[in-house]
C-alpha positions as CSV (number, residue, x, y, z in Angstrom):
1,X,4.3,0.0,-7.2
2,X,1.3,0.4,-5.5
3,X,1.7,-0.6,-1.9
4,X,-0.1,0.6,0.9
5,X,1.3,-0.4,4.1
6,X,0.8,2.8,6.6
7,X,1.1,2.9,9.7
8,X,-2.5,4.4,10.8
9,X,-3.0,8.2,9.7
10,X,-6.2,10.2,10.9
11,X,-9.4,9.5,8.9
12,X,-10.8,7.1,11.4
13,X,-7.5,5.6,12.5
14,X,-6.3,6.3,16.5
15,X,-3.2,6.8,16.7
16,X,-2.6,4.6,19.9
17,X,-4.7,2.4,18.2
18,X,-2.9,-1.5,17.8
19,X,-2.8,-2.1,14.0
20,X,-2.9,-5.4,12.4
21,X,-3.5,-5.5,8.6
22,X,-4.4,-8.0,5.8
23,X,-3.2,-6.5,2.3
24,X,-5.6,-8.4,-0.4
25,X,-4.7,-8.4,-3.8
26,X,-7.4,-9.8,-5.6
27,X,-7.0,-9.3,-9.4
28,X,-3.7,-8.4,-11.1
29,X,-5.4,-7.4,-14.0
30,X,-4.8,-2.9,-14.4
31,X,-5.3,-0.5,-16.7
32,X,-1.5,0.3,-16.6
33,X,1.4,-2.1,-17.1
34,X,4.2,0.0,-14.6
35,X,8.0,-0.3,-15.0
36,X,8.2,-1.0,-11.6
37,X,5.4,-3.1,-10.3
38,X,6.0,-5.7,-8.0
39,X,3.1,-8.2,-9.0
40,X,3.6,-7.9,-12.8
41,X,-0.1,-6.6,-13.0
42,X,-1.3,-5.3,-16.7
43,X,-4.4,-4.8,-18.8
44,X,-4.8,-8.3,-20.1
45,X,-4.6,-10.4,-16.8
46,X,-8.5,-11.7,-16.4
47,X,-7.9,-14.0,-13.2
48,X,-9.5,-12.5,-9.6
49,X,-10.1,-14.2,-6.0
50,X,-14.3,-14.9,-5.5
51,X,-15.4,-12.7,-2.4
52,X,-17.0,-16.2,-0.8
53,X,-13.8,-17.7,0.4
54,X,-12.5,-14.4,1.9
55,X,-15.4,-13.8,4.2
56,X,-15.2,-16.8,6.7
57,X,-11.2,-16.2,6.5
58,X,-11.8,-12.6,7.2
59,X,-14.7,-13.0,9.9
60,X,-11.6,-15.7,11.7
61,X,-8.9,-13.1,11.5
62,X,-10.8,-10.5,13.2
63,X,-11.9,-12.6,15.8
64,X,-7.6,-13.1,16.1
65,X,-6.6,-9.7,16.2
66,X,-6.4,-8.3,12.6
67,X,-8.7,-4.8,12.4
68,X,-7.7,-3.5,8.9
69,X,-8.1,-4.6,5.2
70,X,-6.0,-3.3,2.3
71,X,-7.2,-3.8,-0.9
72,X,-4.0,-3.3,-3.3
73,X,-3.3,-5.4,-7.0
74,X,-3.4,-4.9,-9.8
75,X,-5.9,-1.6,-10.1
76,X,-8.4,-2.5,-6.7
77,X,-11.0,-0.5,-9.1
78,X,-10.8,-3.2,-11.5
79,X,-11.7,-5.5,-9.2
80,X,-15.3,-7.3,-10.3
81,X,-16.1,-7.7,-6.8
82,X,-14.5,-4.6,-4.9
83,X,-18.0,-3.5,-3.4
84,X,-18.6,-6.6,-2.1
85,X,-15.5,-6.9,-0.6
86,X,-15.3,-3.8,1.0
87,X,-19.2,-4.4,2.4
88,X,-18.1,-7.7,3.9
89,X,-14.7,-6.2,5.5
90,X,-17.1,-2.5,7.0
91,X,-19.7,-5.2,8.4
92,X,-17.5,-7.4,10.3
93,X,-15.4,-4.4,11.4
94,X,-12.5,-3.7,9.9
95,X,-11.2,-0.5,8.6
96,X,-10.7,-0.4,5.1
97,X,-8.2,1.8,2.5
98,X,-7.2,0.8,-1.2
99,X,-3.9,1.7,-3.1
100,X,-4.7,3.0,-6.4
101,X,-3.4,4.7,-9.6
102,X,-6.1,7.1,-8.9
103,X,-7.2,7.0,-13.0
104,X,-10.7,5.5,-12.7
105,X,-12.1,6.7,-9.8
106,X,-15.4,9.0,-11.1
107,X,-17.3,5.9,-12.6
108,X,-20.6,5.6,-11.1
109,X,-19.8,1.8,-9.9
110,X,-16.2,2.9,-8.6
111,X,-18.2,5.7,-6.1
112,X,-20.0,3.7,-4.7
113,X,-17.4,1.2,-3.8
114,X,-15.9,4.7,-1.7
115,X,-18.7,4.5,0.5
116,X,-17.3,1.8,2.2
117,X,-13.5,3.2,1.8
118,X,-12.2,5.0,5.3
119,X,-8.2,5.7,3.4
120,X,-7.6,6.2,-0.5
121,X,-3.7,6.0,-1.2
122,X,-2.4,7.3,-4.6
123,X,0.6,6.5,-6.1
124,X,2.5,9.4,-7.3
125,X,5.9,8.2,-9.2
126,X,7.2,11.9,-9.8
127,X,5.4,14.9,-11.7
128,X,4.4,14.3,-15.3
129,X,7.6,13.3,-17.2
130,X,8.9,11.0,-14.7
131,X,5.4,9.7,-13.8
132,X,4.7,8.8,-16.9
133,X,7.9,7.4,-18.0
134,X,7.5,4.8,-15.3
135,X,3.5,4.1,-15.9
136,X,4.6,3.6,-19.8
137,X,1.6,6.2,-20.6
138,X,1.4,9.9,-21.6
139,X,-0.9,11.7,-19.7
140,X,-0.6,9.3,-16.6
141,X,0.3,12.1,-14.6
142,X,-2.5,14.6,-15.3
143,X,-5.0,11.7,-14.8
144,X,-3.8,10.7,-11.2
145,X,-4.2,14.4,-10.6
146,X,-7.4,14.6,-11.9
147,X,-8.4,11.6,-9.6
148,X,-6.9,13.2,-6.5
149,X,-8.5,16.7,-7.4
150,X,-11.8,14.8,-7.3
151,X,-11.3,12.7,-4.3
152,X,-10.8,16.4,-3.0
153,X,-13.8,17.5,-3.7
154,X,-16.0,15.1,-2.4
155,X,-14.2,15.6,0.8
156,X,-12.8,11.8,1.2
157,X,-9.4,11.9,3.3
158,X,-6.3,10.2,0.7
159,X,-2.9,9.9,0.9
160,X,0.1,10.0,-1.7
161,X,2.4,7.0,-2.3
162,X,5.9,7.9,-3.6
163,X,8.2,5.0,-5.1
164,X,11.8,6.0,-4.2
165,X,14.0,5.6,-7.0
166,X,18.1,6.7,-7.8
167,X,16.0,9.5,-9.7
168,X,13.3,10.5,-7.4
169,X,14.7,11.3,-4.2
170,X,16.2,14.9,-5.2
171,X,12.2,16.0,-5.9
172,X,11.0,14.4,-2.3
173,X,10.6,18.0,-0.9
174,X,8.8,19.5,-3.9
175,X,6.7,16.1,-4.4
176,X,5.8,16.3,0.0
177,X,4.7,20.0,-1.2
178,X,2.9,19.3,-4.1
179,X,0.8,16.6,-1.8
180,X,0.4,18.7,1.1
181,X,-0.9,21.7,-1.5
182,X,-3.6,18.9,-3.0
183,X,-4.6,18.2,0.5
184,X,-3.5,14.7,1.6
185,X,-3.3,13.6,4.9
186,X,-0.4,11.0,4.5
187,X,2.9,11.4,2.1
188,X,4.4,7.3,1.9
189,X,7.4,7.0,0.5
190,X,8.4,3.5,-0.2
191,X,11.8,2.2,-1.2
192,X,12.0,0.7,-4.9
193,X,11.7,-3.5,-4.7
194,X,13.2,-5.6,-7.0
195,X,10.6,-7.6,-7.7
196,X,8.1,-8.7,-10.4
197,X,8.2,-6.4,-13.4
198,X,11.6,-4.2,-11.9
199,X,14.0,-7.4,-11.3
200,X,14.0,-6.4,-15.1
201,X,12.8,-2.8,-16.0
202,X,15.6,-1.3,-13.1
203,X,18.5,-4.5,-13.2
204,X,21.0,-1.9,-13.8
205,X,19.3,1.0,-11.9
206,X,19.3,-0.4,-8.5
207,X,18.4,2.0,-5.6
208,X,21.9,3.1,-3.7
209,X,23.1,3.1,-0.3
210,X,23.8,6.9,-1.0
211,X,20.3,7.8,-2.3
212,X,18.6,5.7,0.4
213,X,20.1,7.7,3.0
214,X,19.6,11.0,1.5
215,X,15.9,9.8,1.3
216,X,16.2,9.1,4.8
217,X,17.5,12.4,5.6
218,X,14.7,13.8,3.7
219,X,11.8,11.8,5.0
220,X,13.0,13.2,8.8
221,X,13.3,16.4,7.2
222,X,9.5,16.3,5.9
223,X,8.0,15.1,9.3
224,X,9.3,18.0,11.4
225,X,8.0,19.7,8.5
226,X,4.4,18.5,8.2
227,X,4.1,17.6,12.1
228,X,0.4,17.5,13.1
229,X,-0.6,18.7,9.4
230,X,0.6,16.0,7.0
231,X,1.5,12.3,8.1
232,X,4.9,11.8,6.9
233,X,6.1,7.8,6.7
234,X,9.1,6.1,5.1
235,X,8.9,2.6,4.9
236,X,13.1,2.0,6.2
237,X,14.9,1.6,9.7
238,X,18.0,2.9,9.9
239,X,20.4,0.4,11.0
240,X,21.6,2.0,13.5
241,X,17.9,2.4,15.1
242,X,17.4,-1.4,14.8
243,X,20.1,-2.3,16.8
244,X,19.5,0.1,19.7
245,X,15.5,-0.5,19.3
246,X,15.4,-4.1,17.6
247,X,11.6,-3.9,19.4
248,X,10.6,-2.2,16.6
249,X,10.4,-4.8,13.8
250,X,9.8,-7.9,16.5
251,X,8.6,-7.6,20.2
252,X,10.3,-11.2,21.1
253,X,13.6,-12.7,21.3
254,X,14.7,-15.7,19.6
255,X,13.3,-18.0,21.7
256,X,9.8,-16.8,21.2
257,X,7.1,-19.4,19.6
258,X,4.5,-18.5,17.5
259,X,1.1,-20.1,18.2
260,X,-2.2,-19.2,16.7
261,X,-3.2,-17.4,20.1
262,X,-0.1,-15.1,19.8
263,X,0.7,-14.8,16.1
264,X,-0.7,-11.2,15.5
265,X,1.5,-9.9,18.1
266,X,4.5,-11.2,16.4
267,X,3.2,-11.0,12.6
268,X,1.4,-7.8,12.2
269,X,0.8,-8.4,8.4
270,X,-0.4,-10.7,6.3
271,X,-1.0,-11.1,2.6
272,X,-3.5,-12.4,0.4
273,X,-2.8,-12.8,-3.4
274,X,-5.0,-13.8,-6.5
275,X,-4.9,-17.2,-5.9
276,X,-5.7,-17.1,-1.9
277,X,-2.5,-17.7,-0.6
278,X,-1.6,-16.4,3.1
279,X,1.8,-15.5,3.6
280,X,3.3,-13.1,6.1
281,X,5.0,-9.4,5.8
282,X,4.7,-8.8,2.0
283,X,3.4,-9.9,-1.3
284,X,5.6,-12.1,-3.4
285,X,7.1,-13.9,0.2
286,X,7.8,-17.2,-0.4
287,X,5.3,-19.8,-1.1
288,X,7.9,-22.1,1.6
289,X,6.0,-20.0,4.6
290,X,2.7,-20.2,2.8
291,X,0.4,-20.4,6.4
292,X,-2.9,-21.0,4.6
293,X,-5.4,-20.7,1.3
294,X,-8.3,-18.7,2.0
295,X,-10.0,-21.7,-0.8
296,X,-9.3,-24.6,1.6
């Protein structure tokens, strides 16, 4: 899965900054077809969103509050009309970062489309077997490298995305290491979803209680670790946190109404898929709560 919802980690981002952030997914179409990708994104999927409609949508929402664009998919770098995209997003202000398998990033066309690019997240499932077990390819693993090794070199800042699976969470510390060795300024780890191609691929391998927790341990372990050097982020409240700090996922109480004046203090993100439907918090939400088509 290839999801990059951070939090705001150096490279142009202030940490006191207020962060509201439209994840795009333009194409599903990938060079990889993933056990565990949450839009069913593969190599023969031809269908993208035009650039046109998302520049008046993008051009309202800054004007409302939203300041970042993430570009996810699908493979962003397969995206016909990335550059434009991320041309429109730099001139009307936004920062901008893509999640990416990190494979097909030395094309010409692909560095220029960096340029415009102030975060690069990889997705990391694991070293080579387990990584490429899960992206159904041999030699997966050595190619991501390759791509972070070179996003290295040119000096642009990148982050590592980690799916956390039953099988992954006993190599957290080595896989925080291996990252922090190659030079990232973010480790993300993000919980499995059973959604899209791993309701299937992982029906009978569902993440545990037990290895959620132990992640959890982990992931606290790793920031006191990497504090100041390495951003550290787990996408998962404990429960316990919630109910002492329920702030944290919603500043209002249950009487609280939305209106369009207020909604990015109470919704800070929003999704756009291939077809330019809106819906809040994540993609795949349901189409019930659909709040606009960037097409209309």
């Amino acid at each position: 899965m290839d999801s990059c919802e951070t939090d705001g980690w150096d490279a142009g981002f202030n940490a006191d900054q207020k962060f509201n952030v439209i994840h795009i997914h333009p194409t599903r179409r990938c060079n990889l077809a993933c056990r565990h990708c949450y839009s069913t994104s593969g190599p023969g999927i031809r269908h993208e969103l035009a650039v046109g409609p998302l520049n008046p949508f993008l051009e309202y929402t800054f004007e409302n509050g939203f300041n970042i664009v993430s570009i996810s998919g699908g493979e962003p770098f397969l995206y016909g009309q990335l550059k434009d995209l991320l041309k429109a997003a730099k001139r009307i202000g936004y920062l901008t970062q893509v999640a990416t398998n990190g494979m097909l990033l030395k094309s010409a066309k692909n560095q220029e489309c960096l340029e415009y690019l102030d975060l690069i997240a990889v997705s990391l499932d694991g070293f080579a077997d387990q990584h490429d077990q899960i992206r159904c390819l041999n030699g997966a693993f050595e190619k991501t490298v390759q791509g972070i090794e070179f996003l290295k070199s040119i000096g642009k800042d990148f982050g590592i995305i980690h799916t956390v699976t039953n099988q992954s969470w006993p190599i957290l510390i080595r896989l925080a290491d291996f990252a922090f060795d190659k030079g990232a300024k973010l480790f993300q780890l993000h919980p499995l979803e059973y959604y899209g191609r791993a309701q299937n691929e992982f029906s009978t391998d569902r993440l545990t209680q037990e290895s959620l927790h132990r992640s959890f341990i982990l992931a606290r372990y790793l920031k006191a670790k990497y504090y100041g050097r390495m951003h550290v982020q787990f996408d998962v409240f404990h429960r316990d946190y919630l109910m002492d700090f329920p702030q944290a996922v919603s500043l209002y109480g249950k009487d609280f109404t939305i209106t369009k004046h207020n909604f990015p203090d109470f919704v800070k993100t929003i999704v756009v898929d291939e077809w330019g439907s809106v819906v809040p918090f994540s993609y795949g939400f349901s189409s019930e709560f659909e709040i606009c088509n960037v097409q209309d």
